[in-house]
C-alpha positions as CSV (number, residue, x, y, z in Angstrom):
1,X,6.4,11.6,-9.2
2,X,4.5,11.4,-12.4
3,X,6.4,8.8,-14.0
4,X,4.9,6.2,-16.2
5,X,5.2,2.8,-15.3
6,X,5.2,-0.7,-16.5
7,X,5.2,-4.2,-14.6
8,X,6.9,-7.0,-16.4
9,X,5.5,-9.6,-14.6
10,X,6.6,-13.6,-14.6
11,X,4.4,-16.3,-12.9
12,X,6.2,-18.3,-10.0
13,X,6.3,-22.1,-11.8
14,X,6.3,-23.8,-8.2
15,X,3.8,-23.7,-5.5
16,X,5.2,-22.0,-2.2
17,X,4.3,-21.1,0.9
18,X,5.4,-17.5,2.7
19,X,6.2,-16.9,6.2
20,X,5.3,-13.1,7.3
21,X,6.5,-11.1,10.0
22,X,4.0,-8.6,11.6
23,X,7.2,-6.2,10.6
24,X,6.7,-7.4,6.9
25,X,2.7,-7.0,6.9
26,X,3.1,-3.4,8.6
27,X,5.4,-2.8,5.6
28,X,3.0,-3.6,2.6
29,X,-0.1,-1.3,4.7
30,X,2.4,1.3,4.8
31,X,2.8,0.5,1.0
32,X,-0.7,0.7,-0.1
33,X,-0.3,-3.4,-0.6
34,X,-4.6,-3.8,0.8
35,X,-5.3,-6.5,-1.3
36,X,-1.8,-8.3,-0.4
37,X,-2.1,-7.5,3.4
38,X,-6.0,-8.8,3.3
39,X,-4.9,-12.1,1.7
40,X,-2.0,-12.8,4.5
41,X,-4.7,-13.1,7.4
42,X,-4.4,-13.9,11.4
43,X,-0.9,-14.8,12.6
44,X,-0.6,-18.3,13.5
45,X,1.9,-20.0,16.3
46,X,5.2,-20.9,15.0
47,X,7.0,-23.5,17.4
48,X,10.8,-23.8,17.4
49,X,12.9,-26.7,18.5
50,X,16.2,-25.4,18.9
51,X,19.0,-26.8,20.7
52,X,16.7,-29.6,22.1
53,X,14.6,-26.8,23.9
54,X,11.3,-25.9,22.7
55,X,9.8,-22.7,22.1
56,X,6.3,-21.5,21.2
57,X,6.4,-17.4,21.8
58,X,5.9,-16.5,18.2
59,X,3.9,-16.3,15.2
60,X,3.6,-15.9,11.5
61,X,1.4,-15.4,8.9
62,X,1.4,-17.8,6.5
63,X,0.1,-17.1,2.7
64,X,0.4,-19.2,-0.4
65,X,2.4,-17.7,-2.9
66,X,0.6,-17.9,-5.9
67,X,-2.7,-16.3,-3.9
68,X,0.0,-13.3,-2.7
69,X,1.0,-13.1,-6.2
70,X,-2.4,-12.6,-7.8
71,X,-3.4,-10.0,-4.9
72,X,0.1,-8.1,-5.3
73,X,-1.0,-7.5,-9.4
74,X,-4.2,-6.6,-8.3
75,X,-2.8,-4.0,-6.2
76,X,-0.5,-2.8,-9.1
77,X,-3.2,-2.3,-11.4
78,X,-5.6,-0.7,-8.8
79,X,-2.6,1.6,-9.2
80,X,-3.0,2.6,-12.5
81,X,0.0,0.3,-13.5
82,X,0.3,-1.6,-16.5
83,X,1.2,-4.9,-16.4
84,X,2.6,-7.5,-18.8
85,X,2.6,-11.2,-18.4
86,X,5.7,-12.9,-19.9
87,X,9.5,-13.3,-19.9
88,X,12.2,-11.1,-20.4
89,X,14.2,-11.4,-23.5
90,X,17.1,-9.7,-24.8
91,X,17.8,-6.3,-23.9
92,X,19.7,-3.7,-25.5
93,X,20.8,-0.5,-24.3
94,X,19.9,3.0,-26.2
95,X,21.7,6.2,-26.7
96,X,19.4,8.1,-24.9
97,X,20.3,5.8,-22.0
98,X,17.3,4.1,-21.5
99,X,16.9,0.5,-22.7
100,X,15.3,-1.3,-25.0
101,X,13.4,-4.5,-24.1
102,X,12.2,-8.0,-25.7
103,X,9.1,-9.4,-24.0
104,X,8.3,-13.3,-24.6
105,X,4.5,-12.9,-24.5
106,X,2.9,-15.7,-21.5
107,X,-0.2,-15.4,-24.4
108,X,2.4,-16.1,-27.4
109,X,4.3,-14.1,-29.9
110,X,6.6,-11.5,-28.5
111,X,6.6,-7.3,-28.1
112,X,9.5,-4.5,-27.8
113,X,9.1,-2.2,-25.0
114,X,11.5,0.9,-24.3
115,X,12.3,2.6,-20.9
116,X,14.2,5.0,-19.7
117,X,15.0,3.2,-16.5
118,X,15.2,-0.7,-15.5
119,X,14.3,-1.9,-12.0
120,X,15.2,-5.2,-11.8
121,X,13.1,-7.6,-8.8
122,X,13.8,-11.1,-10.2
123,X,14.7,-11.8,-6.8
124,X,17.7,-15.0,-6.7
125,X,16.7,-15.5,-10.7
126,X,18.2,-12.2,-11.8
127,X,21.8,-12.6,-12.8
128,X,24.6,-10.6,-13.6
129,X,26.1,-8.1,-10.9
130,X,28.7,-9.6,-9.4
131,X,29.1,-10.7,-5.4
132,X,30.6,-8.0,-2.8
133,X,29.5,-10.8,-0.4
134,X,28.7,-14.2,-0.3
135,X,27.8,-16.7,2.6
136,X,28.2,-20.3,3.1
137,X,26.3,-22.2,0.0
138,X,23.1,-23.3,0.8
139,X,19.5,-25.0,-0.8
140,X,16.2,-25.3,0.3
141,X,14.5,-28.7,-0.7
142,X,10.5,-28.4,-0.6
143,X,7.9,-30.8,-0.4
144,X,4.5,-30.0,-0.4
145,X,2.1,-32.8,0.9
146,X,-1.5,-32.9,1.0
147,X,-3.4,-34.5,4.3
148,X,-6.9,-33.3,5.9
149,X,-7.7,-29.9,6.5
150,X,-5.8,-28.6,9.8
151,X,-5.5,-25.2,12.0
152,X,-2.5,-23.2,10.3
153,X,0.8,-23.3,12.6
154,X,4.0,-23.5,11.6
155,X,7.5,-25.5,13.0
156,X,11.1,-24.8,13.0
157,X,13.6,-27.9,14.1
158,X,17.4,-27.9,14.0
159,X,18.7,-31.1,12.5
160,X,22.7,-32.1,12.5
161,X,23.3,-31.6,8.3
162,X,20.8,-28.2,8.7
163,X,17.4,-27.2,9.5
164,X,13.7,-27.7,8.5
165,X,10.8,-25.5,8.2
166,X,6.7,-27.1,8.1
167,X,4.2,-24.5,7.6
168,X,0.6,-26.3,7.8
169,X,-2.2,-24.2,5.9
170,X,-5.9,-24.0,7.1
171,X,-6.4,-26.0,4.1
172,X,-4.7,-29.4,4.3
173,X,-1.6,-28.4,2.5
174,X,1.6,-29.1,4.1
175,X,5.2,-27.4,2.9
176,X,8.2,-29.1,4.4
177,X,11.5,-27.5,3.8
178,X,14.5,-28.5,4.5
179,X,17.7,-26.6,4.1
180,X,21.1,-27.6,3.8
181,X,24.7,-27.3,2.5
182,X,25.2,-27.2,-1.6
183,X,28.7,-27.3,-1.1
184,X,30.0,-29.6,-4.2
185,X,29.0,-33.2,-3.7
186,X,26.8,-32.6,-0.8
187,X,23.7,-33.3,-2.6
188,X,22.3,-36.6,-4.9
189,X,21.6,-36.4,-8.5
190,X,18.6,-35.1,-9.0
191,X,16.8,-38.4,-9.6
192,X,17.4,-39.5,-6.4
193,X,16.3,-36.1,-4.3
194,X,13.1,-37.4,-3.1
195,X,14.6,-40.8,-1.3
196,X,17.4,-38.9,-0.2
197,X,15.2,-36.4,1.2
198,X,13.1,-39.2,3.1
199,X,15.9,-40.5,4.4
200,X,16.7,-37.8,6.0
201,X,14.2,-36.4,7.9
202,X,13.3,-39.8,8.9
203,X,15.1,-40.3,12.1
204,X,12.9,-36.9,13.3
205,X,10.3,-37.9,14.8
206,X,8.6,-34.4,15.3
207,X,8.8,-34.0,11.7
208,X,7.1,-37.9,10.9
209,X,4.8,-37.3,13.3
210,X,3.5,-34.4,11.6
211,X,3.0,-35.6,8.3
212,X,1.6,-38.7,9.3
213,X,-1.6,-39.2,7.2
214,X,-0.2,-36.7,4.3
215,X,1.2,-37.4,1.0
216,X,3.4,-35.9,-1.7
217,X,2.0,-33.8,-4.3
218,X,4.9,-33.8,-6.3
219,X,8.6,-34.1,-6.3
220,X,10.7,-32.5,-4.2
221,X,12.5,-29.1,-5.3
222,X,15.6,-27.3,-4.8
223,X,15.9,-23.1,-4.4
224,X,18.7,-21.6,-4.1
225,X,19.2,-20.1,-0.1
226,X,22.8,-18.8,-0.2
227,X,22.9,-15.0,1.6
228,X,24.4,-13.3,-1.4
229,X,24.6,-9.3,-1.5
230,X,25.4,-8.1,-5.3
231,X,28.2,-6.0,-6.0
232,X,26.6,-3.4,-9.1
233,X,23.3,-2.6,-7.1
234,X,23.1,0.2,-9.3
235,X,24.5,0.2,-13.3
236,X,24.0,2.9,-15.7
237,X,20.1,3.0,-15.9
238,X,19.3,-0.1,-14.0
239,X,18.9,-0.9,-10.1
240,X,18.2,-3.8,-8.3
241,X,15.8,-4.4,-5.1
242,X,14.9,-6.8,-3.2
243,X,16.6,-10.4,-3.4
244,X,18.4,-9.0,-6.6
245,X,19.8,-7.0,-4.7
246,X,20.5,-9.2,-1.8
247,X,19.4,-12.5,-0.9
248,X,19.0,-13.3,3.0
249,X,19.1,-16.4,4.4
250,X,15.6,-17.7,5.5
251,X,16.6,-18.4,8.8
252,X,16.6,-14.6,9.6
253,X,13.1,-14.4,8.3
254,X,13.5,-11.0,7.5
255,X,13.5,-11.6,2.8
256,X,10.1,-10.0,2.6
257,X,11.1,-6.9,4.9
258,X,14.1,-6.2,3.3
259,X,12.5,-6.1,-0.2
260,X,10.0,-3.9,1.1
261,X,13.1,-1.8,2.3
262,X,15.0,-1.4,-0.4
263,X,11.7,-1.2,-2.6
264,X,10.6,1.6,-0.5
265,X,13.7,3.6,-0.8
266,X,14.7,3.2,-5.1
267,X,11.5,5.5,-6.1
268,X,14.0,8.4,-4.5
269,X,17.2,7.0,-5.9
270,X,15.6,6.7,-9.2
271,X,14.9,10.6,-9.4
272,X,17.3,11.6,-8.6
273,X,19.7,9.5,-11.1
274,X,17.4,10.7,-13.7
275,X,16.6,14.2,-12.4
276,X,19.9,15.2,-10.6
277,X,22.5,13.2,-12.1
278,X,24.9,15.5,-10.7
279,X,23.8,13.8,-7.4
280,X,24.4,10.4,-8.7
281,X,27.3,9.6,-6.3
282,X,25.5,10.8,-3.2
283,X,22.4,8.9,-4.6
284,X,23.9,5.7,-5.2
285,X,26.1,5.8,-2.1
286,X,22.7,6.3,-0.2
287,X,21.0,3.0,-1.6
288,X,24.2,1.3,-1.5
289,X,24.8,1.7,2.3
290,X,21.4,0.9,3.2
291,X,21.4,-2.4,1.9
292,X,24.5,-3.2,2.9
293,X,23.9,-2.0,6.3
294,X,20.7,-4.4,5.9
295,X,22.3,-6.9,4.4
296,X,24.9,-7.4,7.5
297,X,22.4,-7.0,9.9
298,X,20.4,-9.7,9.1
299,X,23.3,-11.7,8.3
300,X,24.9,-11.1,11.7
301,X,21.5,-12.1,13.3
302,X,21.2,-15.4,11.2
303,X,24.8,-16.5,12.8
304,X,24.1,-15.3,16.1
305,X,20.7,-17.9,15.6
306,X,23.4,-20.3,13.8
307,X,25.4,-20.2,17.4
308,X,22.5,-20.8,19.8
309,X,22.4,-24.7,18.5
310,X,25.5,-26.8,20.1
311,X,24.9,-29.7,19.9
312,X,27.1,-30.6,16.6
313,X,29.7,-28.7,16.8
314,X,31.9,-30.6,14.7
315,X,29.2,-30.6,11.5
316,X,30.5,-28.0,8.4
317,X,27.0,-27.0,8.1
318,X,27.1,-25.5,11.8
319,X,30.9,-24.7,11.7
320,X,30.6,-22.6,8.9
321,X,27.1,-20.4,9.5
322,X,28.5,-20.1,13.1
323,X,31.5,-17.7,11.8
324,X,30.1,-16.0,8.9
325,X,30.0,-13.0,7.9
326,X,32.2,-12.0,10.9
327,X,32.1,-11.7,15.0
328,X,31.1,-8.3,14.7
329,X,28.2,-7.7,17.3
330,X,24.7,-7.9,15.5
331,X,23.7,-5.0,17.8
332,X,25.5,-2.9,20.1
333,X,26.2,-4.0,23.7
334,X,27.4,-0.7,25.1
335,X,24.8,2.4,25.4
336,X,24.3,4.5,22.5
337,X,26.5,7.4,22.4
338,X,27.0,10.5,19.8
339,X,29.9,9.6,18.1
340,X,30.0,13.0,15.7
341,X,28.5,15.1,12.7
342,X,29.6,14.0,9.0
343,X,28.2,14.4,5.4
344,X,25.8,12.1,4.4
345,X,23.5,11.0,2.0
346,X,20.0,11.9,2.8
347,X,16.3,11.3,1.7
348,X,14.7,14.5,1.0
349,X,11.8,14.0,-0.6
350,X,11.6,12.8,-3.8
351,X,15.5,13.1,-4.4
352,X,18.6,11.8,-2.4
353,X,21.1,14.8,-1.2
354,X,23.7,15.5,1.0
355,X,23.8,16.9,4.2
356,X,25.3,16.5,7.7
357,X,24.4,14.0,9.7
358,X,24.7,12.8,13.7
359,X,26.6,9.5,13.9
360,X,25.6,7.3,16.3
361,X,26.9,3.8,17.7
362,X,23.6,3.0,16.7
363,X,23.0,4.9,13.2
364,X,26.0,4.7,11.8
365,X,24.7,5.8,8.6
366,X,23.9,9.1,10.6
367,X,20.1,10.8,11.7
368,X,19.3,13.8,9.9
369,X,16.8,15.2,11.5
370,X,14.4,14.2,14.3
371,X,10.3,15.0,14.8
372,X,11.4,17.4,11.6
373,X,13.8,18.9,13.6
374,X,17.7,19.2,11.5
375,X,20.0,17.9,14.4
376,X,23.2,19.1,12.9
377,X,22.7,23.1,13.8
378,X,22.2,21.9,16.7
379,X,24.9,19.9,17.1
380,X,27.9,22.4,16.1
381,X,30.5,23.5,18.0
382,X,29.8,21.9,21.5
383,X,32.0,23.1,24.3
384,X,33.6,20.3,25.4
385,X,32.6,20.4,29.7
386,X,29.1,18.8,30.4
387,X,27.7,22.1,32.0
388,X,28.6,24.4,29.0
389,X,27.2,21.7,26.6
390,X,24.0,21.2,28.1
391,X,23.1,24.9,28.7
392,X,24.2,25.8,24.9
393,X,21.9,22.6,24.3
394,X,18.8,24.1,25.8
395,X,19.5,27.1,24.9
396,X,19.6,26.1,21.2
397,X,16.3,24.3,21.6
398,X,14.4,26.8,23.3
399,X,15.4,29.8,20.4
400,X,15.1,27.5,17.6
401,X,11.9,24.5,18.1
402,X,8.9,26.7,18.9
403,X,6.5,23.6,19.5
404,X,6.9,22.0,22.7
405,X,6.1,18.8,21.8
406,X,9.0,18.5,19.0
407,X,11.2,20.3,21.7
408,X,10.5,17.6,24.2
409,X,11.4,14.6,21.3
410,X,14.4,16.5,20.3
411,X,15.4,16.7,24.1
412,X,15.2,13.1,24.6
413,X,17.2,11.9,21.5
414,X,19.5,14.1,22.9
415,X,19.4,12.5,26.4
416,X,19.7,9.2,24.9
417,X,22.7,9.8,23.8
418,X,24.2,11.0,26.3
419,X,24.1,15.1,25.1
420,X,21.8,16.2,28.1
């Protein structure tokens, strides 16, 4: 779009260890992410025990953080985009609109920077924003252990005060992670975290029996794994993706796709705030509703996985990710059906409009078009009798989509939902 960009970019103070979903490496391909894709390599088998049944169908890939890191910036900077290493200081806000920035140096000393727009990806660190939305409080305690060098696979085991997560790497190391309620005086002091910890995953013995011959490289620490979804996701000249926007729970699995998601979709948004600000509504409504609708999605799949384990019912952990958000269905049970045309925001290009839109049980933030195809002429003014309505339909198709193909993907959207 021919804007000039700058990375401010902080380096992650702990060591960590990433799950993948094939989903979330498809996403940084699509993305251009090569060097960050390369460094995720072959899927290896996750195993859940769940409800006292075991289950060994899927995979992950499994990538140390700091590696990902260093393979995102070279990716960034393959780009043509310059990076600085350091913290963010103070920043101040200009009359042009843009903002002005204080950059602790990671090399020392300290510059100003100024920009005419702020895209803020601190992830759970960035503050400020408010909550529309906030689950059941939550913290993941890691350990990272070192033992001999092993193949990479990965567990997941329910446990009565929450759940634990051990990803084994190809090279010895070993990332336990436990996670668990931080509701007020649920937790030790801090000095007492890693005995604490120990005594509580020993009674598992598929956990012990997995780290036998490993040892600690360090102390346990706690991260913050509350599903939050912010309430300014867009503020004057600033927008937030990713967990700064909303944070899923990591039970879901899905963090690294919805960054990429909402990632994907702020280039657009940013245009068009700056471009069309006339458009700012529809613009911000667009982002807004996508992440939202993400953010409930996930959410609703996370207690839905929350449900499947019975065996302590009577824990608060359990109790209270088994009824939040809501009972809403995480998908629908009933077959899609058209449910009407209304105005919408859309993505055209590099800008966010509006435009009509088919609602679906299924896309309730509307389709606009389909194989290129704009559904809503189509769509306008049906006669109300199945007979009538499906010979307009055709009829429509055959005057207006000239290539077969796109007529014959047009024509089954339309059957799927019940127009044909």
């Amino acid at each position: 779009m021919g804007y000039r960009v700058l990375l401010l970019a902080t380096p992650r103070p702990w060591p960590s260890c990433e799950g993948f979903s094939a989903r979330a490496l498809q996403g940084l391909q699509q993305a251009g992410l090569n060097s960050a894709a390369a460094c995720l390599g072959a899927a290896s088998p996750r195993r859940a025990t769940w409800n006292g049944t075991t289950n060994d169908a899927n995979s992950e890939h499994l990538v140390l953080r700091e590696a990902l890191d260093q393979a995102l910036l070279a990716d960034v900077r393959s780009a043509g985009i310059e990076v600085i290493t350091g913290q963010l200081g103070p920043t101040h806000a200009l009359e042009n609109g843009g903002s002005q920035l204080q950059v602790r140096l990671a090399s020392g000393g300290s510059v100003a920077r100024g920009c005419r727009f702020l895209i803020d990806a601190r992830g759970r660190a960035a503050g400020g924003g408010g909550n529309r939305l906030r689950g059941p409080e939550s913290v993941s305690l890691v350990q990272v252990r070192q033992g001999p060098p092993e193949p990479a696979s990965s567990y997941l085991y329910s446990l009565p005060s929450g759940w634990a997560w051990l990803a084994q790497t190809g090279a010895g190391l070993l990332f336990l992670q436990l996670t668990v309620s931080a509701e007020a005086g649920s937790l030790p002091a801090r000095s007492e975290l890693d005995s604490w910890f120990n005594a509580l995953i020993q009674p598992h013995h598929d956990i012990t029996d997995r780290i036998v011959g490993t040892s600690p490289t360090g102390p346990v620490f706690a991260r913050g794994s509350t599903s939050v979804l912010r309430n300014e996701l867009v503020s004057g000249a600033l927008l937030r993706v990713g967990d700064a926007a909303m944070a899923v729970d990591p039970l879901s699995g899905n963090g690294v796709f919805q960054a990429l998601s909402s990632a994907l979709a702020a280039p657009a948004v940013v245009n068009s705030l700056l471009q069309h600000p006339d458009d700012r509504s529809v613009a911000e409504a667009f982002y807004r509703q996508r992440v939202e609708h993400l953010f409930l999605r996930f959410a609703r799949t996370g207690r839905d996985f929350y449900r499947l384990e019975q065996r302590w019912p009577q824990e608060s952990f359990w109790r209270q990710r088994r009824n939040w958000p809501d009972d809403e269905p995480s998908h629908s049970d009933i077959s899609p059906r058209f449910l009407g045309l209304q105005t919408g925001a859309v993505l055209d290009g590099d800008r966010i409009r509006a435009a009509p839109v088919a609602v679906t049980s299924d896309q309730p933030l509307g389709v606009w078009h389909v194989a290129g195809i704009t559904l809503a002429p189509l769509l306008e003014g049906l006669p109300d009798t199945m007979d009538a309505r499906h010979q307009l339909l055709l009829d429509r198709i055959k005057h207006t989509i000239s290539q077969p193909q796109k007529a014959q993907l047009v024509q089954a959207w339309l059957q799927r939902y019940g127009l044909l």
